[in-house]
N, C-alpha and C positions, 0 to 999 in steps of 0.2 A: 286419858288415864295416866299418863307417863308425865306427865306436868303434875298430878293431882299427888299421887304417889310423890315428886321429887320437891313438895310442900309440906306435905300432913305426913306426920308417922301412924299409918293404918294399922301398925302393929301384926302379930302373928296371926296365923288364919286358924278356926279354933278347930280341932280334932275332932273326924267324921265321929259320929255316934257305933258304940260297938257292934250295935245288933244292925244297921242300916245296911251293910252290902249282901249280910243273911238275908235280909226280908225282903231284898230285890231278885236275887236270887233264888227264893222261894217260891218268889210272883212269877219269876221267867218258868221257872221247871212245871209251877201248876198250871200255866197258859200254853205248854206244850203239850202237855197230858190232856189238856182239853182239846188240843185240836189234834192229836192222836191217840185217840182212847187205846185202839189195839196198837201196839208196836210193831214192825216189823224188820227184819234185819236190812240191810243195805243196798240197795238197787244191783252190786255187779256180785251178791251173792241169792238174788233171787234165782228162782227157778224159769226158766222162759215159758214152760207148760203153764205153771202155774199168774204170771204177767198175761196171757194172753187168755186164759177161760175163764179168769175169774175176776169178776165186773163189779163185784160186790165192793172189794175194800179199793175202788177207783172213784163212790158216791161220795160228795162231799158236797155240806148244803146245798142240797138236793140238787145239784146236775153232775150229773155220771162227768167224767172227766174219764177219756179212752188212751190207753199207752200207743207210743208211738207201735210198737208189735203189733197191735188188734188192731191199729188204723191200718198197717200193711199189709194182714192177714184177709183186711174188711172188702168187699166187691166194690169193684173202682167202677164209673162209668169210663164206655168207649175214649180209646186215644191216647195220651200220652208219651214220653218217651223222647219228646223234644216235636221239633217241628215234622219230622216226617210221621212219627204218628198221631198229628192232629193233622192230615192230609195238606200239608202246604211241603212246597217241591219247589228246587230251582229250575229254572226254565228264562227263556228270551227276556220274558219279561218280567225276571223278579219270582218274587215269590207267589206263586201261583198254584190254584186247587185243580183238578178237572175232574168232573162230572160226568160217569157212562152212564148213561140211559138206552130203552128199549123203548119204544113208540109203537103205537096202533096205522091203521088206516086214516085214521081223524087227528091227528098231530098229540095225540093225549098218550103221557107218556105212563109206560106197563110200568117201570123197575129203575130204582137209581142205586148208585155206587157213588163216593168220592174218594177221590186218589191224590194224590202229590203231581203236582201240574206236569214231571219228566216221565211219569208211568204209561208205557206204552199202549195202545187201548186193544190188542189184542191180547194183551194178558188179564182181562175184564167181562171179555167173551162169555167165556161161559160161566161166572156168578151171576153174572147181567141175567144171563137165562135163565138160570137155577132158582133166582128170585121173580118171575114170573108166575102170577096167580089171578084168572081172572075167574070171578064167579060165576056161576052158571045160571040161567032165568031160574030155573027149578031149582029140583034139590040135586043132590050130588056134589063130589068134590069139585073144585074150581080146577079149571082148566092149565096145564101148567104147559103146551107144545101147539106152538103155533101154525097156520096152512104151510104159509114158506118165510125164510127169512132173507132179505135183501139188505147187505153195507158193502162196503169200499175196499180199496185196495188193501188198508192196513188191518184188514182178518183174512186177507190172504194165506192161508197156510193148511198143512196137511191137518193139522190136531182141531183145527177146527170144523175142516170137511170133514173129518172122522166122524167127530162128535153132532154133527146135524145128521150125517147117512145113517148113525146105528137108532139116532131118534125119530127115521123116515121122515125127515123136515125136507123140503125141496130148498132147497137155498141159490142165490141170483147172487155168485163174488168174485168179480171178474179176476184176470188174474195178473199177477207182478208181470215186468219183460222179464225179469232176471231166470223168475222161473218158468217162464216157457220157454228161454233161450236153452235152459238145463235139461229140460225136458226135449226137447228136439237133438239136441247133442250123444242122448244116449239111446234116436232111435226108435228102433221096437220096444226098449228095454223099458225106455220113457212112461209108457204107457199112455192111457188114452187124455184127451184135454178134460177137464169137465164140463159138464153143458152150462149153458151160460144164456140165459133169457132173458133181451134188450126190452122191454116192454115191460117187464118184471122189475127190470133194475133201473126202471125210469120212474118207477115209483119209492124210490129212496129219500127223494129229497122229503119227504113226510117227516123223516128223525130229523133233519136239519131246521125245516119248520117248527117243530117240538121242541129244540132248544130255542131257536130266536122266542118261541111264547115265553121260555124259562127268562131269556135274557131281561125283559120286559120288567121283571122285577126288579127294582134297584138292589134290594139284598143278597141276589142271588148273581146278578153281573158283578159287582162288587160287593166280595166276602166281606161282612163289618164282626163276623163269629168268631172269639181265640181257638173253642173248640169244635172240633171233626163234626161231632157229635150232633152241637149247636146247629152246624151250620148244614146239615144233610137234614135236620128236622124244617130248617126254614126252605130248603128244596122241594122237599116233600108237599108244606103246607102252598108253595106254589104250583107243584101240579095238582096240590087239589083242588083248587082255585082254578085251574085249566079245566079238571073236568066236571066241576059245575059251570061254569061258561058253555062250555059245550051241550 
């Protein structure tokens, strides 16, 4: 163009037409009026009451389009909040979930929980139980307190024997050194051991059985779920899987 030009005189460029910047600006303001019939004033002089209950002037060619307000007000599913509350936890090995369960006599597991892999499992104790429900042949409510309960040394504690003795549950948990060494140190004052039934507590390795069934699932040894939520349903549909096998 700058060769063409420094050949031919193109002469002056001829004068827009008077009404032409009218008529485009006519066409903008009616193509605005159309895609807002109703006006409204300006987003940081709206009202938040008013942004968040009323759905109506958010329809546009038919799909609702929801403000960021009513998305935060709206029912979130389980989790969020970063990595610990979608149950993933540092630990030895990385980023890791764990998994409390309650078990039967037959390795079929009563109740799941998922935690952040460093969550200790006596602070699981008793939601573990609280989410127990098992139906009954007839009618009546499902069963929610078991004959006795048998685990390990890390439910060792007082809040736990509390909470089985006031619910008449026999319980088989043997106990720390640390606290019987405390307990002998103060005596009379100590008070008595609790009873502790070897034959009783030879039957624990049934919850250890019940996760090996769990592990069997590749989904469920290795979490592939971003969310909590995800991945405690795909738990689930593995022990339901255990107890139609059984």
């Amino acid at each position: 163009m700058a060769a063409l030009v420094g050949q031919w005189d193109l002469g002056t460029p001829a004068p827009p037409h008077p009404g032409c910047c009218r008529r485009g600006e006519r066409h903008r303001l009616e193509h605005q009026r159309r895609l807002h019939p109703d006006p409204r004033p300006s987003a940081r002089g709206r009202c938040t009451e008013e942004a968040a209950t009323d759905p109506a002037d958010w329809v546009k060619g038919g799909r609702a389009k929801i403000s960021s307000r009513a998305r935060a007000h709206a029912p979130q599913p389980p989790g969020g909040g970063g990595a610990p509350g979608e149950a993933l936890g540092r630990s030895r090995g990385g980023l890791t979930t764990k998994v409390h369960l309650a078990s039967d006599g037959r390795c079929r597991p009563l109740a799941l929980l998922v935690t952040p892999g460093q969550r200790a499992d006596c602070t699981q104790f008793i939601p573990v139980m609280d989410k127990i429900r098992v139906p009954r042949v007839g009618s009546g409510r499902p069963r929610r307190l078991p004959d006795s309960v048998s685990a390990d040394h890390a439910y060792s504690n007082s809040k736990i024997r509390t909470y089985l003795r006031r619910r008449g549950i026999s319980h088989a948990i043997p106990e720390k050194r640390d606290t019987i060494a405390a307990r002998e140190r103060r005596g009379s004052r100590g008070g008595r051991p609790p009873g502790f039934d070897t034959q009783r507590y030879a039957a624990r390795n049934t919850v250890e059985r019940a996760v090996n069934k769990l592990k069997q699932f590749r989904a469920v040894a290795t979490r592939y779920d971003k969310r909590a939520y995800v991945f405690l349903g795909t738990v689930t549909a593995a022990a339901i899987l255990i107890w139609l096998r059984s």
